[in-house]
C-alpha positions in Angstrom: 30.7 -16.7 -63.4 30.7 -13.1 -62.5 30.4 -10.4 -64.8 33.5 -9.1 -66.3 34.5 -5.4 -64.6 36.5 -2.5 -65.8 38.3 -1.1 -62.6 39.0 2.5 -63.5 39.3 6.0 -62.1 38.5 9.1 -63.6 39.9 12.1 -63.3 38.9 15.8 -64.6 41.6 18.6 -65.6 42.5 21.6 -68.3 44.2 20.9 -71.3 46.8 22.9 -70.0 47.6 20.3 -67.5 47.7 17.5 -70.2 50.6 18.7 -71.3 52.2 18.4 -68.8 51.1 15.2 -67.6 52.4 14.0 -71.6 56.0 15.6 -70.2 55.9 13.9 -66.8 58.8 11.3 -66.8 56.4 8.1 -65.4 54.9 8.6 -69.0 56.9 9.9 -71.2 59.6 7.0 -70.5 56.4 4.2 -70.5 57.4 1.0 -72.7 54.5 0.8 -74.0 53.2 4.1 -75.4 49.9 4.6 -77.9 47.9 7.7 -79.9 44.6 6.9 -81.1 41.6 8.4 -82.5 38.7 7.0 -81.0 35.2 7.7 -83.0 32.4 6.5 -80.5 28.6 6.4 -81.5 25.8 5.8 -79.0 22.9 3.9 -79.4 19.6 3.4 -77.9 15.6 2.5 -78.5 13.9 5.8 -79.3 12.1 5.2 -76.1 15.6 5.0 -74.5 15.0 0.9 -73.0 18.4 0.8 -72.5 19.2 3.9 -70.5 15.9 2.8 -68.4 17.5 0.2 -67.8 20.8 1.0 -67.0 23.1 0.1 -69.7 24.7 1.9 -72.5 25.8 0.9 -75.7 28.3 2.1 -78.3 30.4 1.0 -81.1 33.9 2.4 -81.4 36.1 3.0 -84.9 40.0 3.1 -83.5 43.0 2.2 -86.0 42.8 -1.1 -85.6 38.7 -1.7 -86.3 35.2 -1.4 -84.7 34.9 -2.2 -80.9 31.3 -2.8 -79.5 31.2 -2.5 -76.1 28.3 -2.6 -73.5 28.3 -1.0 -70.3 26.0 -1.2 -66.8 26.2 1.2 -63.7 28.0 -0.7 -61.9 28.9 0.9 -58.1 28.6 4.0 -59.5 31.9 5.4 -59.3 34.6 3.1 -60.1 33.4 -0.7 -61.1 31.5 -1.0 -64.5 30.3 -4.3 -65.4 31.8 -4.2 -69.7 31.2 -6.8 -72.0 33.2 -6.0 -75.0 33.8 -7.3 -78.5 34.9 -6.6 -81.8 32.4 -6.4 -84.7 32.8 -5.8 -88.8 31.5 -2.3 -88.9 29.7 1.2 -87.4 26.1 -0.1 -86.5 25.5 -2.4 -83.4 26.1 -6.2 -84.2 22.6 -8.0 -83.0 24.5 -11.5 -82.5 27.6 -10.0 -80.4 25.0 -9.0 -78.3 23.5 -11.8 -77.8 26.2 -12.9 -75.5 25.6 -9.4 -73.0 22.7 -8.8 -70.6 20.9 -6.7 -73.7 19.9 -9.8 -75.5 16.5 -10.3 -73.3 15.9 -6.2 -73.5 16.5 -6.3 -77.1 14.5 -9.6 -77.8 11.9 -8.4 -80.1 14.1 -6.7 -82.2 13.7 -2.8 -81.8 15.0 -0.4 -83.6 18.2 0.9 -82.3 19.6 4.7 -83.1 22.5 7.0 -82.7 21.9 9.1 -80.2 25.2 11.4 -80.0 29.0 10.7 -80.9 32.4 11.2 -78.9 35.7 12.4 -81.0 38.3 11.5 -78.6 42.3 12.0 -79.2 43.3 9.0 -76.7 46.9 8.6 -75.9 47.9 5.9 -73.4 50.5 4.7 -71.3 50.9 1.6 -69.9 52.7 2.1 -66.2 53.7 0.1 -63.6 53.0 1.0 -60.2 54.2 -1.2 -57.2 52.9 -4.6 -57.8 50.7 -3.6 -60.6 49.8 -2.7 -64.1 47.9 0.4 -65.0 46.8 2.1 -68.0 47.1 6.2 -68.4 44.6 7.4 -71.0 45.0 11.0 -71.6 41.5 11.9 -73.4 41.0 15.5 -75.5 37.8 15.7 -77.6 33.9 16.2 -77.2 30.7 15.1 -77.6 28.5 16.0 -80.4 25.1 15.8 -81.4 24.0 14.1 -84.7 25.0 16.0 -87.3 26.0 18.8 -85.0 27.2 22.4 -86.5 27.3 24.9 -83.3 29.1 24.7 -80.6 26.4 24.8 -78.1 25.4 21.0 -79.9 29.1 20.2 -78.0 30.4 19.5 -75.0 34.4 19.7 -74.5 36.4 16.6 -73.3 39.3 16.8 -71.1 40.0 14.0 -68.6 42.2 11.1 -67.3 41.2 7.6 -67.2 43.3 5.4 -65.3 42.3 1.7 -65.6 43.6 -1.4 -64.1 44.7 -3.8 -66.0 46.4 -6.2 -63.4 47.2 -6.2 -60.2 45.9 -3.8 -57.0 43.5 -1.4 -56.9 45.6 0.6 -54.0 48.0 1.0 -56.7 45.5 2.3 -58.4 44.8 5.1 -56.0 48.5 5.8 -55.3 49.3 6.6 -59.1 46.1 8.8 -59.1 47.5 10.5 -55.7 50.9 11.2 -57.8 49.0 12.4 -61.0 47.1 14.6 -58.2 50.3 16.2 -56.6 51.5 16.9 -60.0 48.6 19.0 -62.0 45.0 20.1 -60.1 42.8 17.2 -61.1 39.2 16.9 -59.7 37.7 13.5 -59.2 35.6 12.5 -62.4 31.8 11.0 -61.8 30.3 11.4 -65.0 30.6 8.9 -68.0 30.9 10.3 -71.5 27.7 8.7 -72.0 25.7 11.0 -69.3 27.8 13.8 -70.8 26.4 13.3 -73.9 23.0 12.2 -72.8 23.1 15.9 -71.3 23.7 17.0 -74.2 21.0 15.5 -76.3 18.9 16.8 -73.7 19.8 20.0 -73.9 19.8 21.0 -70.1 22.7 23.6 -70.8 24.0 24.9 -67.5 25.0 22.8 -65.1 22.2 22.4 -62.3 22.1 21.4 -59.1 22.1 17.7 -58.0 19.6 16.1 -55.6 20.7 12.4 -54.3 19.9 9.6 -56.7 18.4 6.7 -55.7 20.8 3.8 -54.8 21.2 0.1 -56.1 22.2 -2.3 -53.5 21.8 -6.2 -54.5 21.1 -8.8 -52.0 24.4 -10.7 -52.3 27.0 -7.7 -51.2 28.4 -7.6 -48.2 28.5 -4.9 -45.8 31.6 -3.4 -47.2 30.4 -3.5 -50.7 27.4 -1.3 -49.1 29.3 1.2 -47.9 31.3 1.4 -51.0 28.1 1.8 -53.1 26.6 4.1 -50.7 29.6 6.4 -50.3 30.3 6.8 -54.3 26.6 8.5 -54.2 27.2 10.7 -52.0 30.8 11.4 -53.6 29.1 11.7 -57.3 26.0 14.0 -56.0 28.8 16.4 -53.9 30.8 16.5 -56.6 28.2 17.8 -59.1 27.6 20.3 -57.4 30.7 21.2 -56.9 30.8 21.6 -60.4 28.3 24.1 -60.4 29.4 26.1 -57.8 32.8 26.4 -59.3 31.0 27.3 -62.5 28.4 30.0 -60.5 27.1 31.3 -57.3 24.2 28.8 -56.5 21.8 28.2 -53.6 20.5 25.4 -54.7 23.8 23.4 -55.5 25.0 24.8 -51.7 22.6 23.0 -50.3 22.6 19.8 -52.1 26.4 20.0 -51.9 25.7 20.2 -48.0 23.6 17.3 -48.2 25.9 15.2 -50.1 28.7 15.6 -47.6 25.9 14.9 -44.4 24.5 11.9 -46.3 28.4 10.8 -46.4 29.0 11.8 -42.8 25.8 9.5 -41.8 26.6 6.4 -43.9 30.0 6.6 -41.9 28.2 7.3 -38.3 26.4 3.8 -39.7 29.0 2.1 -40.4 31.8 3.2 -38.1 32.0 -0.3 -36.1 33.3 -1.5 -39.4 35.5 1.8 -41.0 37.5 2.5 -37.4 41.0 1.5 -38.7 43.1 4.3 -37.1 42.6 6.6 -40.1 39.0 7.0 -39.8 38.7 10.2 -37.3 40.8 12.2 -39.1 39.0 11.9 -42.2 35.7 12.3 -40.8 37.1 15.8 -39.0 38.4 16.7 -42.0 35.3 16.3 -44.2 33.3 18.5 -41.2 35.8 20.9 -41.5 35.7 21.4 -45.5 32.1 21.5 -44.5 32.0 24.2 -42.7 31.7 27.1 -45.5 28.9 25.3 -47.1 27.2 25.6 -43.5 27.1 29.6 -43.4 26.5 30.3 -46.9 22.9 28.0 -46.7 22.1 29.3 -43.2 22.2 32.9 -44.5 20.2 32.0 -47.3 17.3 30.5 -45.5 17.3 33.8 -42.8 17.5 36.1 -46.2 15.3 34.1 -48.4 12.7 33.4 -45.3 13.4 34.8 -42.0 13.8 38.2 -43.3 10.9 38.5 -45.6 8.7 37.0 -42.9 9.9 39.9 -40.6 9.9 42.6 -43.5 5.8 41.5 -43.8 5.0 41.7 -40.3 6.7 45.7 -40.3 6.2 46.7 -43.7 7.4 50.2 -43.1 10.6 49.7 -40.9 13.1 50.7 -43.3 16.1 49.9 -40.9 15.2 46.3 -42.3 16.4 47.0 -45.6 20.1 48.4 -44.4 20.2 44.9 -42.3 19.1 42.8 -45.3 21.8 44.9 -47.8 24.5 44.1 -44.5 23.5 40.4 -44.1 24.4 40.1 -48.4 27.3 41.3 -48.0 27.9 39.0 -45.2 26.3 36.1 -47.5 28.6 37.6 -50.5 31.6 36.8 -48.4 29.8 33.2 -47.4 29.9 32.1 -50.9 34.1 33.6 -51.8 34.8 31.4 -48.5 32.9 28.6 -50.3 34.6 29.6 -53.4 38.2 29.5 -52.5 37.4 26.1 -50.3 36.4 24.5 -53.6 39.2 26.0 -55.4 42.0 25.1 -52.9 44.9 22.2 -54.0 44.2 20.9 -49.9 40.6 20.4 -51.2 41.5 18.7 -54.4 43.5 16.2 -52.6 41.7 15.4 -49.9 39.0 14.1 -51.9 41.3 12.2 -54.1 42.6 10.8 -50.4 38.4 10.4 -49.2 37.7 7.9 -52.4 41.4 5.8 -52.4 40.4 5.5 -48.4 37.0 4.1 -49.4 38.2 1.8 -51.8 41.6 1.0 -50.6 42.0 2.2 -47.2 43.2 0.1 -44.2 39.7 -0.6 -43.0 39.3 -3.2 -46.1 41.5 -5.6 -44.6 39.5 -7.4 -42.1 37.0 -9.6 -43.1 34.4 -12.3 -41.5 35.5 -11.3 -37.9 35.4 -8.0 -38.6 31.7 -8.0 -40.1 32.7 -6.3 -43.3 31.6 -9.8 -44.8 28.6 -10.0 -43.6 25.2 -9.2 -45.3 24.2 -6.2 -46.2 20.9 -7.2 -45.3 21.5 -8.0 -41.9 23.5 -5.1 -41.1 20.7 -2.4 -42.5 18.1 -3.8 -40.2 20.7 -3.4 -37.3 21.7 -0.2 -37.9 17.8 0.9 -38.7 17.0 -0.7 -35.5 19.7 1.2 -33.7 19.0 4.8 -35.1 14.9 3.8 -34.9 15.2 3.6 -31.0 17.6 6.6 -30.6 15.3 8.4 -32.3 12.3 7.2 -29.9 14.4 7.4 -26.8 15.8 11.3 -27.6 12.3 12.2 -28.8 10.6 11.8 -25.6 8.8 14.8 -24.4 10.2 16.9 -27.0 8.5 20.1 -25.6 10.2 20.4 -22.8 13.7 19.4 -24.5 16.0 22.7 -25.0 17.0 23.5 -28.8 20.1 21.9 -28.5 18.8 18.3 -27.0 15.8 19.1 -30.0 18.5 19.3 -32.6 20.0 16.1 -31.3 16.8 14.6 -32.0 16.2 15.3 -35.5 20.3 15.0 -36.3 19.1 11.2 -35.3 16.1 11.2 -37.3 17.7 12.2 -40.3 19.9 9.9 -40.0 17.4 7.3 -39.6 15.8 9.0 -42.9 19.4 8.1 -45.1 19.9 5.1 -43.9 16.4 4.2 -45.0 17.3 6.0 -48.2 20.2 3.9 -48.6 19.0 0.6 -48.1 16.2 1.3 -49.9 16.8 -1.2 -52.6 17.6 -4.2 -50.8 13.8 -5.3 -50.3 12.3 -4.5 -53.6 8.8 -6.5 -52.6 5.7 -4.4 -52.9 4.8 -4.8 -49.1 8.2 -3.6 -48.2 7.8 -0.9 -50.5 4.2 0.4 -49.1 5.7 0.3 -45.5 8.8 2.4 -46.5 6.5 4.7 -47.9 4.6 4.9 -45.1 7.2 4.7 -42.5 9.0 7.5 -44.6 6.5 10.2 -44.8 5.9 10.1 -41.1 10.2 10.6 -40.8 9.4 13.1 -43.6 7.1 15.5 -41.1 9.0 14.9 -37.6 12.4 15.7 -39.7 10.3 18.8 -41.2 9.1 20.1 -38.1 12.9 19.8 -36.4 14.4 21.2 -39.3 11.6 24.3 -39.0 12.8 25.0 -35.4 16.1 24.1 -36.0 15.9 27.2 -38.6 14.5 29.8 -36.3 17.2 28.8 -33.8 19.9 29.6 -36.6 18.5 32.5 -37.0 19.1 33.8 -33.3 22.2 32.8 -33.9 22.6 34.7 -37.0 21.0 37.9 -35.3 23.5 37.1 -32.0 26.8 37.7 -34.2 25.2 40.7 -35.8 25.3 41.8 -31.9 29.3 42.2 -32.9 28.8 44.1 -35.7 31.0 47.1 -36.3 28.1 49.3 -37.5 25.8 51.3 -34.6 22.6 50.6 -36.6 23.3 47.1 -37.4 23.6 46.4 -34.1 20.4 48.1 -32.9 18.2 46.9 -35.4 19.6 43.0 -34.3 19.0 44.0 -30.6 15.3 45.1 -31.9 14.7 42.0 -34.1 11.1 41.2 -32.8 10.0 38.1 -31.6 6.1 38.5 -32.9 5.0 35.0 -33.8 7.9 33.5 -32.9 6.7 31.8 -29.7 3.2 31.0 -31.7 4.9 28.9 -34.6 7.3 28.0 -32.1 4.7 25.9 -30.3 3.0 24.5 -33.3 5.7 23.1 -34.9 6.6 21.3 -31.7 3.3 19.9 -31.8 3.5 18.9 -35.4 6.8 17.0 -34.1 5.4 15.5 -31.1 2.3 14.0 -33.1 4.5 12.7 -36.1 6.9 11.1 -33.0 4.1 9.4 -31.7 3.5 8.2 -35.5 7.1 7.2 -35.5 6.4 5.3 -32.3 3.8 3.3 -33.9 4.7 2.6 -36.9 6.3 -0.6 -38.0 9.6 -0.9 -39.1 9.6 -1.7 -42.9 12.6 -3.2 -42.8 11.6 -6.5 -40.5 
């Protein structure tokens, strides 16, 4: 028997925009209509087994008793494996959880303590949409630490839960499309358990996200991959979205960048499977919101490295300080256009549209003939085979490649370096893990060296639009831009990538 799944779809938004959502006619003439105030405690081993282990566990106090309810990661976005029951009072009932996975982690008995609580005022609407039956859950509250007196031991709640109860998970999609046109809601990828577990560990600001590793079992299917892979790359973007809303970051630019190029790859991989009629648009579309992330991180690398490496080899030009305070302004600008992208409703929607299509879009209804059954097994080593050769075909004689046919080389060897990434999980064996290792650090130094001369190329191009520039000086001091050591690094970095190549050539694919 499979494990029982909460379907559900989270959704982020001001309080201001609760209200109306509490006015909006689909709820406010809902048969069934509830107000509750939830009291949730979290619980864990003081060495935090569970959370190692990917499960959570808290017991709720509503009106009508104590709920105990155990949750896993499930895909990481939408599906939660819950096993839920209800028990006599506020501490964790040992024998209720004897019938959950926890009963083998909790088998010698350790002690178990609250580790934050959640103070949630909960009203819900149950709504039909199409063919199916969904519940609204308007959530206002926070999170608190033990015993917690300041308000930096709190985190404010405000979101929308939408779970389904019976029915279609397109339907799903469409009522959170509505709810979308209606008030500006962001897509929600945090739990109130990571909120609090934030908060507990007291990381303040929001930082920027790197990708987190991703859990593939050996029974999915191809589809269920690409599901699993794809709500990564959606939780890691939107984090640092989050932060970039919240601050000017470089840091959270580039992961954001990486997040949407990780997603942009694991649909290159799986395109054979995803091209149902919709599938170009949205992958223009996603390069196009893209696009302001691209020229803020490029002007950070050329002011953060370029520059300085320039301002060291003519430490007394002073023109190079008038084109570094010019190319701020320019990266000032960068980040308002990165800014307003974030900001805008056709942003908003669009990723509200990007998750329903992964989840619900047309492309889910083939099946066996289509290969979306298939293993996912079976489809990783094909697609690591494919992107493995196109990396050792394009990579041949990569000296005497131009920049753009270079570029084309490590575009395909980064792919090669997600897809490994994403499959990771699939062989967990400790040979398969060693040759990974291997097999990813020699990726690791030819994607490196690419990217290095990839960087110096952007930079050209960088110093090539400042040859538009409206000031005199600017202008000059591009035109003068020396080239000292350029050539030099040029050539070693392309013999760093033509010796990790070779590696490449060699190595064995960890994946056979």
């Amino acid at each position: 028997m499979s494990d029982p799944k909460e379907v559900e779809l989270k959704l982020i938004c001001d309080a201001a925009d609760q209200a109306v959502l509490h006015e909006w006619p689909r709820l406010a003439k809902a048969k069934q209509r509830h107000k509750d105030q939830l009291e949730s405690v979290y619980f864990d081993t003081p060495e935090g087994l569970l959370r190692k282990s990917g499960y959570v566990l808290r017991v709720r106090k509503t009106q009508k008793g104590y709920v105990q309810t155990v949750k896993a990661e499930g895909d990481g976005l939408i599906e939660r494996p819950e096993w839920e029951q209800g028990v006599a009072g506020a501490e964790p009932d040992r024998a209720a959880l004897d019938a959950t996975p926890l009963a083998g982690l909790l088998a010698g008995n350790p002690q178990l303590a609250a580790l934050f609580s959640v103070s949630v005022e909960r009203s819900t609407y149950l709504v039909k949409q199409g063919s199916s039956l969904i519940e609204v859950a308007l959530d206002q509250g926070r999170v608190r630490k033990p015993e917690a007196a300041r308000s930096i031991d709190t985190t404010l709640i405000s979101e929308i839960e939408l779970e389904l109860k019976d029915g279609s998970v397109k339907d799903l999609f469409a009522l959170g499309s509505e709810i979308g046109a209606l008030v500006p809601v962001r897509l929600g990828v945090k739990s109130k358990a990571e909120r609090g577990f934030d908060l507990v560990e007291s990381q303040g600001d929001l930082q920027a996200c790197k990708a987190e590793p991703i859990s593939l079992s050996e029974d999915m299917s191809a589809a269920d991959a690409f599901r699993a892979i794809s709500h990564a790359c959606l939780r890691q973007l939107r984090m640092n979205e989050d932060v970039l809303l919240d601050r000017r970051d470089a840091d959270a630019v580039h992961q954001a960048r990486v997040a949407i190029r990780r997603l942009r790859s694991a649909m290159s991989m799986f395109k054979d499977l995803l091209d149902d009629g919709r599938f170009a648009a949205i992958t223009g579309q996603l390069k196009r919101f893209s696009e302001p992330l691209g020229r803020a991180r490029n002007l950070d690398i050329f002011l953060s490295e370029t520059l300085p490496a320039e301002r060291s080899r003519n430490p007394d030009d002073i023109q190079l300080l008038n084109l570094e305070k010019y190319l701020e302004e320019e990266r000032s600008e960068a980040y308002a256009a990165v800014g307003l992208r974030l900001k805008s409703d056709e942003w908003r929607q669009f990723l509200l549209e990007l998750v329903a299509w992964i989840n619900a879009g047309p492309w889910l209804s083939g099946g066996a003939d289509d290969g979306l059954d298939q293993p996912a097994s079976g489809f990783a080593a094909s697609v690591l085979d494919k992107w493995l050769r196109r990396v050792r075909k394009r990579g041949r004689d990569l000296a005497a490649l131009s920049p753009e046919e270079r570029h084309r080389v490590r575009i395909a060897a980064k792919k090669l370096r997600y897809g490994s990434e994403f499959f990771a999980s699939l062989d967990p064996e400790k040979k398969a893990v060693k040759r990974r290792k291997a097999f990813l650090s020699v990726l690791s130094d030819l994607q490196d060296s690419l990217g290095a001369l990839n960087d110096m190329e952007t930079g050209r191009d960088i110093l090539d639009d400042l040859a538009h520039a409206e000031a005199d000086d600017i202008r000059s001091i591009a035109a003068c831009f020396t080239a000292s050591g350029a050539e030099g690094k040029s050539k070693k970095l392309l013999k760093s990538a033509e010796k990790a190549h070779a590696a490449l050539t060699e190595c064995e694919p960890f994946w056979r």
